[in-house]
C-alpha positions as CSV (number, residue, x, y, z in Angstrom):
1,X,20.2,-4.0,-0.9
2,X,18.6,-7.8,-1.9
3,X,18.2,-7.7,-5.6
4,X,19.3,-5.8,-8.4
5,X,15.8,-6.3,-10.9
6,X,15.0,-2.2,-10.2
7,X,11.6,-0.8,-11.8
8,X,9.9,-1.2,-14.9
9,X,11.8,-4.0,-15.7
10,X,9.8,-5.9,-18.5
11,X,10.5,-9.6,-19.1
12,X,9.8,-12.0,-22.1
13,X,5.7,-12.8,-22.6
14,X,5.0,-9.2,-21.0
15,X,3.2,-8.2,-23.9
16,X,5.4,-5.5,-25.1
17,X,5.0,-4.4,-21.1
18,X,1.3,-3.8,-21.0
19,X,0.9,-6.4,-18.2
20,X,2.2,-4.7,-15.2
21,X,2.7,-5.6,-11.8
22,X,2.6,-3.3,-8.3
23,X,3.9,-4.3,-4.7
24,X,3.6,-2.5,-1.9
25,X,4.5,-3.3,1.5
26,X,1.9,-1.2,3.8
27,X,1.8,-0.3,7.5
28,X,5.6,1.2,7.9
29,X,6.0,1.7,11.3
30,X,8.9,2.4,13.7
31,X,6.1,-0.7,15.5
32,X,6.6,-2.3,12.4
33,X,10.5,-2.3,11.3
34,X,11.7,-6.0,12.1
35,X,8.1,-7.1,10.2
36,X,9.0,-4.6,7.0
37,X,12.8,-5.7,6.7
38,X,11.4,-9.2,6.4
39,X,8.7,-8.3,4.1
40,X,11.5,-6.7,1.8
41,X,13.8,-9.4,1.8
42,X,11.3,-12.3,1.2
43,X,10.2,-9.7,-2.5
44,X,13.7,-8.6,-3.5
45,X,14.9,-11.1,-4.6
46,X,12.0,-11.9,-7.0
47,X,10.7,-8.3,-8.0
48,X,13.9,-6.0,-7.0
49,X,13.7,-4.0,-3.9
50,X,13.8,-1.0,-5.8
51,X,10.3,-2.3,-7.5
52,X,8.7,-1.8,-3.9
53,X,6.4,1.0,-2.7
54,X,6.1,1.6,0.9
55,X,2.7,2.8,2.4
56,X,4.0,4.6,5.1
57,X,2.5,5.9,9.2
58,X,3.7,8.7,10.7
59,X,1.6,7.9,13.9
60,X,1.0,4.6,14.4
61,X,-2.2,4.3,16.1
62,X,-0.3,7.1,18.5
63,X,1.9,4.6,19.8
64,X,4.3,4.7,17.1
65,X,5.6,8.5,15.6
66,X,8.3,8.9,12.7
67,X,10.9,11.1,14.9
68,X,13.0,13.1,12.8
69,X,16.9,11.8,13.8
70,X,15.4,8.5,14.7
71,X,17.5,5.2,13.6
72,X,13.9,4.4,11.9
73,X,14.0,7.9,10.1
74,X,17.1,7.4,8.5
75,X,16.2,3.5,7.8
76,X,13.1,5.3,5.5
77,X,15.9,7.9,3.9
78,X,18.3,5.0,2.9
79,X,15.5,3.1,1.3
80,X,14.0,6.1,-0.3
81,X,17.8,6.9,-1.9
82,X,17.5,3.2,-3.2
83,X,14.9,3.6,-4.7
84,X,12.3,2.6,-2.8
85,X,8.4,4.4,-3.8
86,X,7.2,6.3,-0.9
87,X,3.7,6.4,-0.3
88,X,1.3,8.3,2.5
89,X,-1.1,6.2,4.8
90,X,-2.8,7.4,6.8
91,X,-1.8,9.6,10.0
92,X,-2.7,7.1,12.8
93,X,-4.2,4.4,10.8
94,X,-7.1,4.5,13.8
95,X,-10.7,4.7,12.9
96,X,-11.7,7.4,15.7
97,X,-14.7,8.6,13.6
98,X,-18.9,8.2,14.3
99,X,-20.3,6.5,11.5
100,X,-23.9,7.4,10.9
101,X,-24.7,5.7,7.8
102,X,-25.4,2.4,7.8
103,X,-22.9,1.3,4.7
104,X,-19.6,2.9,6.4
105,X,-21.1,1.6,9.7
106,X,-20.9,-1.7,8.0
107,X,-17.2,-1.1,6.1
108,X,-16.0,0.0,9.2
109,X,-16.8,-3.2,11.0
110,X,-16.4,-5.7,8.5
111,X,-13.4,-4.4,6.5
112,X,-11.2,-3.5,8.9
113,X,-10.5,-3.8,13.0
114,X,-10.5,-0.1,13.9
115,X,-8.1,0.5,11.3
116,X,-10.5,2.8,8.7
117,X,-9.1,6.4,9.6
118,X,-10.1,8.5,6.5
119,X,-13.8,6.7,6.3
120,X,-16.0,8.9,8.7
121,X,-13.7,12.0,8.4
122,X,-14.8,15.4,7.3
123,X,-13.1,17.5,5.0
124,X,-11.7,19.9,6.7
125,X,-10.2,17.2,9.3
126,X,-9.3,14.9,6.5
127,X,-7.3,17.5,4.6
128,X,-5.3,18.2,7.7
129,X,-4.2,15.1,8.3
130,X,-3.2,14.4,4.5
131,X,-1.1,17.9,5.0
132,X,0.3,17.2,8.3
133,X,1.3,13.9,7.0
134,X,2.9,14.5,3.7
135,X,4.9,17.7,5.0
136,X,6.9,15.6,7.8
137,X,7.6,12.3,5.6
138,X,8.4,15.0,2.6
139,X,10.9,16.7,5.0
140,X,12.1,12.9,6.4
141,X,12.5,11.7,3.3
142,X,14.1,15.0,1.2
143,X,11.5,14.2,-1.3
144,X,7.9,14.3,-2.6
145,X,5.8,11.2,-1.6
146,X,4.1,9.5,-4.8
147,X,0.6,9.9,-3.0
148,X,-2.0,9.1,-0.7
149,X,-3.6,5.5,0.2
150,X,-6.3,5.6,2.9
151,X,-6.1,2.9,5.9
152,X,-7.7,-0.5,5.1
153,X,-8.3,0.8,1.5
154,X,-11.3,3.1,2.4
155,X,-12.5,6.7,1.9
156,X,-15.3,8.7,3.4
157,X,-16.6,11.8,0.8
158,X,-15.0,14.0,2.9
159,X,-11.5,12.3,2.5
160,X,-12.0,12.1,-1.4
161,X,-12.3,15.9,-1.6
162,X,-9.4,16.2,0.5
163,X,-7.6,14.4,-1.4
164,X,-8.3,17.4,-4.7
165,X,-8.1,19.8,-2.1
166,X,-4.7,18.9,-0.8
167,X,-3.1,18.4,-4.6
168,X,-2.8,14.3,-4.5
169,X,-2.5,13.2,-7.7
170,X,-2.6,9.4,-6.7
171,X,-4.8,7.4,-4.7
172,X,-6.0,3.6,-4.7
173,X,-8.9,1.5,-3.2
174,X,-9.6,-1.6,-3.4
175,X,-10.6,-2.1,-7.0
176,X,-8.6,1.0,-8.8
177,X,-5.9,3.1,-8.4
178,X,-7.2,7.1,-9.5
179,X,-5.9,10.6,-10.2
180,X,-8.1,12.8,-7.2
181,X,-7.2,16.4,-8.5
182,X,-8.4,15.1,-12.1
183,X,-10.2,11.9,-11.3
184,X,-8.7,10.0,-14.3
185,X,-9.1,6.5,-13.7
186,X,-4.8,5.1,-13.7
187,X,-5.4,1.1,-13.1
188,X,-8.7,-0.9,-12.3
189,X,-9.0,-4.5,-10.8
190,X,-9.1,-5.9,-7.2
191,X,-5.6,-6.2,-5.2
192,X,-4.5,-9.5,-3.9
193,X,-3.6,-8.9,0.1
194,X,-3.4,-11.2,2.9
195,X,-5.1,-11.2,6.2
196,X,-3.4,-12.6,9.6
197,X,-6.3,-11.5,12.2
198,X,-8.1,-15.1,12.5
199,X,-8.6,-18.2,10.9
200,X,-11.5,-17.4,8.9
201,X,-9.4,-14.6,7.1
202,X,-6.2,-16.6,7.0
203,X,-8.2,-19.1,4.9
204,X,-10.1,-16.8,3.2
205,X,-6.8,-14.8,1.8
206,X,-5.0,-18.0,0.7
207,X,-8.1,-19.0,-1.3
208,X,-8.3,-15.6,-3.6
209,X,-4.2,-16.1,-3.8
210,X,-4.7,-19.5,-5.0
211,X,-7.4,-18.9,-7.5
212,X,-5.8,-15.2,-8.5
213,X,-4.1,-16.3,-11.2
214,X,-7.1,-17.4,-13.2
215,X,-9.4,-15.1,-12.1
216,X,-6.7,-12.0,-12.7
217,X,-4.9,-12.9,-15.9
218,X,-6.5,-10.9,-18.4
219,X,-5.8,-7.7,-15.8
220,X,-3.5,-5.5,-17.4
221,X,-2.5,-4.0,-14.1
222,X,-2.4,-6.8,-10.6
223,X,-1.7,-5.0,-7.3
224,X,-0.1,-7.3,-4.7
225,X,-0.4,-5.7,-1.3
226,X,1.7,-7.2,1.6
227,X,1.0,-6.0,5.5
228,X,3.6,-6.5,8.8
229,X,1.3,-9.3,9.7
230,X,2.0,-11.7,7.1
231,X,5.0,-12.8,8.3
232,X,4.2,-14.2,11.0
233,X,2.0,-16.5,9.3
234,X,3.8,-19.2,7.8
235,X,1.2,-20.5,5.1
236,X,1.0,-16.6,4.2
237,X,4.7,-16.4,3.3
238,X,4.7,-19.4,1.4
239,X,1.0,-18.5,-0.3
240,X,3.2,-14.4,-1.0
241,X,6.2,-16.1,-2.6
242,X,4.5,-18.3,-4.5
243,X,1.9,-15.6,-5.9
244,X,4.9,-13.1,-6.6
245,X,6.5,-15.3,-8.6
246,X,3.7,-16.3,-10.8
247,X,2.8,-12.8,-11.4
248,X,6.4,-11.4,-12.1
249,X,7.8,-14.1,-14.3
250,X,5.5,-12.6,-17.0
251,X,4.7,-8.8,-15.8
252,X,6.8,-5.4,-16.0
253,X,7.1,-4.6,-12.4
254,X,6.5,-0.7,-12.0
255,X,5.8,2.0,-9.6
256,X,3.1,3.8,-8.4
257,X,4.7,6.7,-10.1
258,X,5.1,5.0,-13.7
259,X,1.0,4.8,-14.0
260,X,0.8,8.6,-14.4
């Protein structure tokens, strides 16, 4: 496995470790394997692969299903035993959902392409995802999943009671990550990501990782989100390494799980 940092490591000018850092590597995907193995390998060495949660799909837009016995399967197990923070997302990651307000119309166009599955869903639908979900990655795996972050970062009402309902007791958006069956409040501030879909958002992505650093450094906790995507963007690899780097020189890196 590339690098041997592991979690909660806490170096020098950490401030006793009350700056902490989270990566996650989202979208894993039998579709996805040759992008995620990359992804891993270009933040091992800097954060330890064992510092790494994986948001994981157990359908890929239906194109793409975690098959128990599959080489992909037992890639997931090995990297769980390692260490590796296993994470829920999603069923499909597909946005198959009317929207009738006009704000989730809105999120659901402009946030994502398609990709905002728990947005528009209702409860009842919504908590049987979550539970179909979680019981075949628990039994993949051999282990609980940490919890439960929605597709493109966005939640309907429906998925948020779900959430309680089902017994998750970690979520994220955009801006904080949350404890559903409580509600306690774990880590605030935005997550740095990366977008590969068109110019605009190419450009737009390397900006906020340019000027992250000033913007984010009082955070105590900075979420750095990487997607399958990104790595075929060169300008987005170099813009990841160099924003990992900043951010881990001075930051224990932890795991969703170390926030509870």
């Amino acid at each position: 496995m590339p690098g041997s940092r592991g979690h909660a490591s806490c170096p020098a000018g950490a401030s006793a470790c009350g700056r902490r850092l989270i990566l996650s590597i989202h979208d894993v995907s039998p579709k996805f394997v040759d992008e995620v193995d990359r992804l891993l390998h270009l933040a091992a060495p800097i954060v330890g692969a064992r510092s790494c949660a994986m948001l994981v799909v157990p359908d890929h837009w239906g194109e793409a299903p975690l098959v128990p016995g599959s080489a992909f399967a037992r890639h997931l197990r090995r990297w769980a035993d390692e260490g590796v923070e296993m994470i829920l997302h999603g069923w499909s990651h597909r946005d198959d959902s009317r929207h009738d307000g006009a704000a989730d119309r809105w999120r659901a166009r402009m946030m994502t392409a398609g990709e905002g599955e728990f947005l528009g869903l209702g409860r009842e639908e919504a908590k049987r995802r979550l539970d179909m979900g979680r019981t075949l990655l628990e039994q993949l795996l051999g282990r609980p999943v940490t919890g439960f972050v929605a597709p493109a970062w966005l939640y309907g009402e429906g998925a948020r009671a779900a959430l309680a309902d089902s017994g998750f007791e970690m979520a994220e958006d955009h801006m904080r990550v949350w404890n559903p069956v409580t509600g306690r409040v774990m880590g605030r501030g935005p997550v740095i990501s990366w977008a590969s879909r068109s110019r605009a958002r190419i450009a737009s992505s390397l900006l906020f990782a340019r000027i992250a650093p000033v913007l984010l450094a009082r955070q105590q906790l900075v979420r750095i989100a990487l997607h399958p995507g990104d790595v075929h963007v060169p300008a987005l690899v170099r813009s990841i390494e160099r924003t990992l780097r900043h951010f881990a020189k001075d930051r224990e890196v932890v795991r969703y799980a170390d926030l509870h």
